[in-house]
N, C-alpha and C positions, 0 to 999 in steps of 0.2 A: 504494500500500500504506500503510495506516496504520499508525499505531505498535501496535495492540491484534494485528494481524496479524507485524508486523514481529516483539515479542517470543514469540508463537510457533513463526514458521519456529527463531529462534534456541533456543526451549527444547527445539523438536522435535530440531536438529542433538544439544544438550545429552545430550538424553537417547536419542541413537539409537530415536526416536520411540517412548520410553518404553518400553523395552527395558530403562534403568536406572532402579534403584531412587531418583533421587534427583536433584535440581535447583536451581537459583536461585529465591529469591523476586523475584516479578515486582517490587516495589519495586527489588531490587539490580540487577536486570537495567536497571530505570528510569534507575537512579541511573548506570548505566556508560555508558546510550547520552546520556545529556545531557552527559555531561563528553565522553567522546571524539569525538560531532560536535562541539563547539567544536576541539578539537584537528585533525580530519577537515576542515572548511573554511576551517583558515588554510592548512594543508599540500597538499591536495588538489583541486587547479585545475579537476576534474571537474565541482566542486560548489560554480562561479563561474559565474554569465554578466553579460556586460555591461548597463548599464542607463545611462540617461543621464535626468541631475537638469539644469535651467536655472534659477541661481540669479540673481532678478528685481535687475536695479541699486539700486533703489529701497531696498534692503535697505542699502548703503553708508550712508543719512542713518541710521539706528538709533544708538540710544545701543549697542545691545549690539555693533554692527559698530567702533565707534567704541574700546571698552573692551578686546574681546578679538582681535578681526580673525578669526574663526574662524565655517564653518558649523557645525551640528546637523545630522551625517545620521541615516541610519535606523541602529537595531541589525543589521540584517541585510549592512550596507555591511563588506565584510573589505581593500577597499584602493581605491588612487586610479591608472587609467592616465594620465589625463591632465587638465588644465584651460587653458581657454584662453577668451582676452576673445570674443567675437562681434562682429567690427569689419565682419563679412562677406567680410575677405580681401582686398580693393581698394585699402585705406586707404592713401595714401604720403604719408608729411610733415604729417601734417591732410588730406587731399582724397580726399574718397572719390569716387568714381567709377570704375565698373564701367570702362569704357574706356581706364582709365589702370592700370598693374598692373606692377611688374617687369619679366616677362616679353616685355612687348609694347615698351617702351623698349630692351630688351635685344635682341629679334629686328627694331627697324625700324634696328638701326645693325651689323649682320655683316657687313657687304662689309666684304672684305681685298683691298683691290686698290689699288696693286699690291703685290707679298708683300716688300716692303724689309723690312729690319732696324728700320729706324725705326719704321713703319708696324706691324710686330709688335711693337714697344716701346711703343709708344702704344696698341696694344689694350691690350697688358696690362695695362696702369695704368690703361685705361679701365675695365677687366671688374673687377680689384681694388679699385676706388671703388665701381661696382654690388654686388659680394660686401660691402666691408664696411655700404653704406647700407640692405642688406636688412637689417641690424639695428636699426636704427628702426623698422621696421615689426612693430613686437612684437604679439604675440596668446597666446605661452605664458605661463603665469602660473607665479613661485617658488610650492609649495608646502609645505606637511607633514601628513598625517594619521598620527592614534593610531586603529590598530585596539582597540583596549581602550574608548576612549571616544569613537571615531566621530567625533570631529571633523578637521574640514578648516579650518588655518588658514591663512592667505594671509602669505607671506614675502616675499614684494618688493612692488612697486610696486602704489598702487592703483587695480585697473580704471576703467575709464571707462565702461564699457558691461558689459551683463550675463552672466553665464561660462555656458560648456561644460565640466560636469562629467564625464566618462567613468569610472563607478567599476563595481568589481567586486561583487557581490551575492550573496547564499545563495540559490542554487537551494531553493523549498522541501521541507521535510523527508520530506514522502511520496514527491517526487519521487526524494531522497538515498536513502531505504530501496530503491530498486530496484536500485541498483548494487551487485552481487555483491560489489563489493571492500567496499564499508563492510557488508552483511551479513561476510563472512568477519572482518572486524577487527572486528566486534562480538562472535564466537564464540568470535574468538580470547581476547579480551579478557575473556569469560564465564567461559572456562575454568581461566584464571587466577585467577579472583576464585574459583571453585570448589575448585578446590586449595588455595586458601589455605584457605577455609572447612572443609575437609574435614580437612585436617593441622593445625590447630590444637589437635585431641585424636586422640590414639590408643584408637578401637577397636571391635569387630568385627560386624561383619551376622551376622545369624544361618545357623548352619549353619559356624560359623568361619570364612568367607569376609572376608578382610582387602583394602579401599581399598586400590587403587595409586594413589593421586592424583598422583605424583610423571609419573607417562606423561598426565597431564591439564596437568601447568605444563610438562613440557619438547615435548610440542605445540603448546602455546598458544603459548610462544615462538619457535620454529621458524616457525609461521603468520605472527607479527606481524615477525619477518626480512622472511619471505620478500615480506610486503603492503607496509614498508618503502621497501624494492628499487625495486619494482614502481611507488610511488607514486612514487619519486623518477625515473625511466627516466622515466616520463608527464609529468612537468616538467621538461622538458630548460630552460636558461638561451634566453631572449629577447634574449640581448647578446654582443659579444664584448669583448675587452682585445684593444690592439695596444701595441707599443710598440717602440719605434726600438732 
Protein backbone atom coordinates (compact mmCIF):
# COMPACT_ATOMS: atom_id res chain seq x y z
CA UNK A 1 0.00 0.00 0.00
CA UNK A 2 1.34 3.35 -0.73
CA UNK A 3 1.08 6.24 1.07
CA UNK A 4 -1.57 8.08 -1.64
CA UNK A 5 -3.74 4.92 -0.62
CA UNK A 6 -2.76 4.73 2.94
CA UNK A 7 -4.11 8.46 3.42
CA UNK A 8 -7.37 7.50 2.06
CA UNK A 9 -8.23 4.35 3.96
CA UNK A 10 -7.54 6.92 6.91
CA UNK A 11 -9.79 9.85 5.45
CA UNK A 12 -12.37 7.33 4.59
CA UNK A 13 -12.26 5.84 8.49
CA UNK A 14 -12.30 10.06 9.09
CA UNK A 15 -15.18 10.78 7.58
CA UNK A 16 -17.36 7.58 7.88
CA UNK A 17 -16.74 7.30 4.11
CA UNK A 18 -17.98 10.64 3.62
CA UNK A 19 -20.88 10.58 5.53
CA UNK A 20 -19.38 13.62 7.35
CA UNK A 21 -19.38 16.92 6.26
CA UNK A 22 -15.61 17.50 6.97
CA UNK A 23 -11.89 16.20 7.08
CA UNK A 24 -8.06 16.77 7.37
CA UNK A 25 -6.20 18.21 4.78
CA UNK A 26 -4.09 15.78 3.10
CA UNK A 27 -0.86 17.85 3.98
CA UNK A 28 -1.99 17.53 7.91
CA UNK A 29 -2.64 14.03 7.54
CA UNK A 30 1.02 14.05 5.69
CA UNK A 31 2.41 15.98 8.39
CA UNK A 32 1.02 13.30 11.27
CA UNK A 33 2.13 10.17 9.50
CA UNK A 34 5.92 11.36 9.01
CA UNK A 35 6.23 12.35 12.72
CA UNK A 36 4.40 9.35 14.24
CA UNK A 37 6.20 6.46 12.02
CA UNK A 38 9.54 7.89 13.46
CA UNK A 39 7.87 7.53 16.88
CA UNK A 40 6.05 3.89 15.54
CA UNK A 41 9.69 2.29 14.72
CA UNK A 42 11.76 3.05 17.61
CA UNK A 43 8.61 1.61 19.93
CA UNK A 44 7.31 -0.96 17.71
CA UNK A 45 9.43 -4.12 17.12
CA UNK A 46 6.86 -5.10 14.33
CA UNK A 47 8.44 -2.63 12.07
CA UNK A 48 12.30 -4.16 12.75
CA UNK A 49 13.86 -6.87 10.91
CA UNK A 50 17.27 -7.97 11.06
CA UNK A 51 19.98 -7.10 8.50
CA UNK A 52 23.59 -7.76 8.70
CA UNK A 53 26.32 -4.98 7.43
CA UNK A 54 30.32 -6.49 7.23
CA UNK A 55 32.39 -3.70 8.08
CA UNK A 56 35.74 -4.33 5.78
CA UNK A 57 39.15 -4.20 8.35
CA UNK A 58 40.64 -2.11 5.88
CA UNK A 59 38.56 0.75 7.17
CA UNK A 60 40.62 0.78 10.62
CA UNK A 61 43.84 2.51 8.59
CA UNK A 62 41.26 5.68 7.73
CA UNK A 63 42.16 8.88 9.02
CA UNK A 64 38.37 9.09 9.81
CA UNK A 65 38.43 5.58 11.85
CA UNK A 66 41.58 6.91 13.57
CA UNK A 67 39.70 10.46 14.62
CA UNK A 68 36.24 9.22 15.74
CA UNK A 69 36.34 5.29 16.10
CA UNK A 70 32.77 5.24 14.92
CA UNK A 71 30.75 3.77 11.68
CA UNK A 72 28.09 5.63 9.37
CA UNK A 73 25.17 3.44 9.18
CA UNK A 74 22.05 3.90 7.01
CA UNK A 75 19.20 6.38 8.33
CA UNK A 76 16.83 3.48 8.27
CA UNK A 77 19.32 1.44 11.03
CA UNK A 78 16.93 2.10 14.63
CA UNK A 79 19.40 -0.11 16.85
CA UNK A 80 22.44 -2.56 17.23
CA UNK A 81 21.85 -6.54 18.51
CA UNK A 82 25.20 -7.37 18.33
CA UNK A 83 28.91 -6.84 16.93
CA UNK A 84 31.58 -9.15 16.82
CA UNK A 85 35.26 -9.49 15.32
CA UNK A 86 35.08 -12.42 12.45
CA UNK A 87 38.04 -14.40 13.85
CA UNK A 88 35.89 -17.58 12.42
CA UNK A 89 35.51 -18.83 16.07
CA UNK A 90 38.65 -21.30 16.40
CA UNK A 91 41.16 -18.65 17.25
CA UNK A 92 42.95 -19.74 20.80
CA UNK A 93 45.93 -17.73 22.14
CA UNK A 94 46.81 -16.55 18.35
CA UNK A 95 46.36 -20.06 16.51
CA UNK A 96 43.77 -20.48 14.40
CA UNK A 97 42.86 -23.66 13.50
CA UNK A 98 39.70 -25.29 12.80
CA UNK A 99 40.99 -28.46 14.89
CA UNK A 100 41.80 -26.89 17.94
CA UNK A 101 38.79 -25.02 19.79
CA UNK A 102 37.61 -25.15 23.42
CA UNK A 103 35.44 -27.48 23.25
CA UNK A 104 37.48 -30.38 21.99
CA UNK A 105 40.47 -29.76 24.68
CA UNK A 106 37.72 -29.80 27.07
CA UNK A 107 35.92 -33.07 25.95
CA UNK A 108 39.49 -35.13 25.16
CA UNK A 109 40.27 -34.69 29.06
CA UNK A 110 36.58 -35.83 31.06
CA UNK A 111 37.42 -39.09 32.55
CA UNK A 112 36.81 -38.95 36.29
CA UNK A 113 38.36 -41.99 37.31
CA UNK A 114 38.72 -42.60 39.80
CA UNK A 115 35.98 -40.32 41.77
CA UNK A 116 38.57 -39.24 44.84
CA UNK A 117 38.01 -36.12 46.55
CA UNK A 118 41.36 -35.10 45.02
CA UNK A 119 40.78 -36.16 41.76
CA UNK A 120 37.27 -33.98 41.86
CA UNK A 121 39.44 -31.15 43.31
CA UNK A 122 41.71 -31.19 40.60
CA UNK A 123 38.99 -31.18 37.92
CA UNK A 124 37.62 -28.21 39.37
CA UNK A 125 40.46 -26.09 39.20
CA UNK A 126 41.05 -27.62 35.89
CA UNK A 127 37.58 -26.66 34.27
CA UNK A 128 37.96 -23.13 36.29
CA UNK A 129 41.33 -22.40 34.28
CA UNK A 130 39.32 -23.46 30.99
CA UNK A 131 36.14 -21.19 32.04
CA UNK A 132 38.30 -18.35 32.92
CA UNK A 133 40.88 -18.63 29.57
CA UNK A 134 37.77 -18.61 27.27
CA UNK A 135 38.04 -15.06 27.91
CA UNK A 136 40.92 -14.50 25.75
CA UNK A 137 39.33 -15.61 23.14
CA UNK A 138 37.36 -12.43 22.54
CA UNK A 139 35.16 -11.92 19.39
CA UNK A 140 32.32 -9.56 21.05
CA UNK A 141 33.10 -6.11 20.46
CA UNK A 142 32.30 -3.00 23.52
CA UNK A 143 29.84 -0.81 21.73
CA UNK A 144 27.56 2.38 21.48
CA UNK A 145 25.00 3.46 18.87
CA UNK A 146 22.84 6.83 18.73
CA UNK A 147 19.69 6.16 17.03
CA UNK A 148 19.29 9.81 16.28
CA UNK A 149 22.43 9.96 14.28
CA UNK A 150 23.17 6.24 13.32
CA UNK A 151 26.38 5.95 14.31
CA UNK A 152 28.11 2.92 15.67
CA UNK A 153 31.15 3.66 17.73
CA UNK A 154 33.42 1.16 18.92
CA UNK A 155 34.23 1.37 22.80
CA UNK A 156 36.88 -1.14 23.65
CA UNK A 157 39.51 -2.78 22.01
CA UNK A 158 40.43 -2.52 18.42
CA UNK A 159 39.52 -5.24 16.03
CA UNK A 160 41.94 -7.19 14.25
CA UNK A 161 39.82 -8.59 11.77
CA UNK A 162 36.66 -7.28 10.04
CA UNK A 163 33.07 -7.02 12.21
CA UNK A 164 29.79 -8.67 12.22
CA UNK A 165 27.33 -6.09 12.50
CA UNK A 166 23.66 -7.46 13.43
CA UNK A 167 21.57 -4.22 13.55
CA UNK A 168 17.82 -3.76 13.59
CA UNK A 169 16.31 -1.85 10.40
CA UNK A 170 12.97 -0.15 9.08
CA UNK A 171 10.83 -2.48 7.52
CA UNK A 172 9.90 -0.30 4.41
CA UNK A 173 7.12 2.09 4.80
CA UNK A 174 4.55 0.59 2.25
CA UNK A 175 5.28 -2.57 3.89
CA UNK A 176 4.45 -0.48 7.70
CA UNK A 177 1.08 0.85 6.06
CA UNK A 178 -0.20 -2.61 6.01
CA UNK A 179 -0.28 -3.30 9.80
CA UNK A 180 -3.74 -2.57 11.19
CA UNK A 181 -2.07 -1.33 14.39
CA UNK A 182 -0.17 1.77 12.63
CA UNK A 183 -3.35 2.24 10.37
CA UNK A 184 -5.57 2.57 13.65
CA UNK A 185 -2.80 4.83 15.45
CA UNK A 186 -2.74 6.97 12.46
CA UNK A 187 -6.64 7.48 12.81
CA UNK A 188 -6.29 7.66 16.17
CA UNK A 189 -3.90 10.37 15.99
CA UNK A 190 -6.12 12.18 12.96
CA UNK A 191 -8.64 12.56 15.02
CA UNK A 192 -7.15 14.27 17.56
CA UNK A 193 -5.47 16.63 15.34
CA UNK A 194 -9.34 17.14 14.04
CA UNK A 195 -10.75 18.07 17.31
CA UNK A 196 -8.34 20.35 17.82
CA UNK A 197 -8.98 21.89 14.49
CA UNK A 198 -12.51 21.85 14.86
CA UNK A 199 -12.65 23.49 18.78
CA UNK A 200 -10.50 26.19 18.14
CA UNK A 201 -13.73 28.33 17.05
CA UNK A 202 -17.18 27.89 18.01
CA UNK A 203 -19.78 27.50 15.50
CA UNK A 204 -22.58 26.10 13.79
CA UNK A 205 -23.34 23.87 10.21
CA UNK A 206 -26.09 24.89 8.85
CA UNK A 207 -29.42 23.96 9.83
CA UNK A 208 -28.19 24.72 13.74
CA UNK A 209 -26.48 21.58 13.95
CA UNK A 210 -23.44 22.03 16.42
CA UNK A 211 -19.72 19.88 16.33
CA UNK A 212 -19.32 17.58 19.17
CA UNK A 213 -15.60 17.39 18.55
CA UNK A 214 -15.05 16.62 22.03
CA UNK A 215 -16.51 12.57 21.39
CA UNK A 216 -13.73 12.99 18.26
CA UNK A 217 -10.48 13.73 21.01
CA UNK A 218 -11.97 11.41 23.83
CA UNK A 219 -11.85 8.55 21.15
CA UNK A 220 -8.97 9.35 19.75
CA UNK A 221 -7.50 9.00 23.18
CA UNK A 222 -9.19 5.80 24.35
CA UNK A 223 -7.67 4.23 20.70
CA UNK A 224 -4.11 5.45 21.35
CA UNK A 225 -4.41 3.74 25.27
CA UNK A 226 -5.68 1.10 24.02
CA UNK A 227 -2.78 0.65 20.77
CA UNK A 228 -0.35 1.71 23.64
CA UNK A 229 -1.07 -1.51 25.77
CA UNK A 230 -1.01 -3.55 22.85
CA UNK A 231 2.38 -2.39 21.41
CA UNK A 232 3.95 -2.74 24.66
CA UNK A 233 2.25 -6.76 25.58
CA UNK A 234 4.04 -7.26 21.68
CA UNK A 235 7.49 -6.30 23.34
CA UNK A 236 7.78 -8.38 26.13
CA UNK A 237 11.71 -7.70 27.65
CA UNK A 238 14.40 -10.11 25.96
CA UNK A 239 16.34 -10.24 29.59
CA UNK A 240 15.82 -11.18 32.83
CA UNK A 241 17.56 -9.59 36.59
CA UNK A 242 18.56 -12.18 39.17
CA UNK A 243 19.81 -11.33 42.18
CA UNK A 244 21.06 -13.00 45.31
Amino acid sequence: MNKTEFIERINGEITASCSLPYSLPQKEIERIIDKEMRWLYREYRELLHDRIYIINKSYYQTQQWRDTRTFQLNTCTEGIKAVKEMTGGSRIFGINDPDLNFDRLMASDLYLTPLSSDQITYRTIQWSFWDLARAFNLVDINHDFNPNTHRLAITGRTPNESLFVLAMDHIPEEDAYEDTIVLEWMIAKCKLSLARILGTFNYQLLGNVQINYDNWRTEGNEELERLREKIKGDNPPDFFLMFP
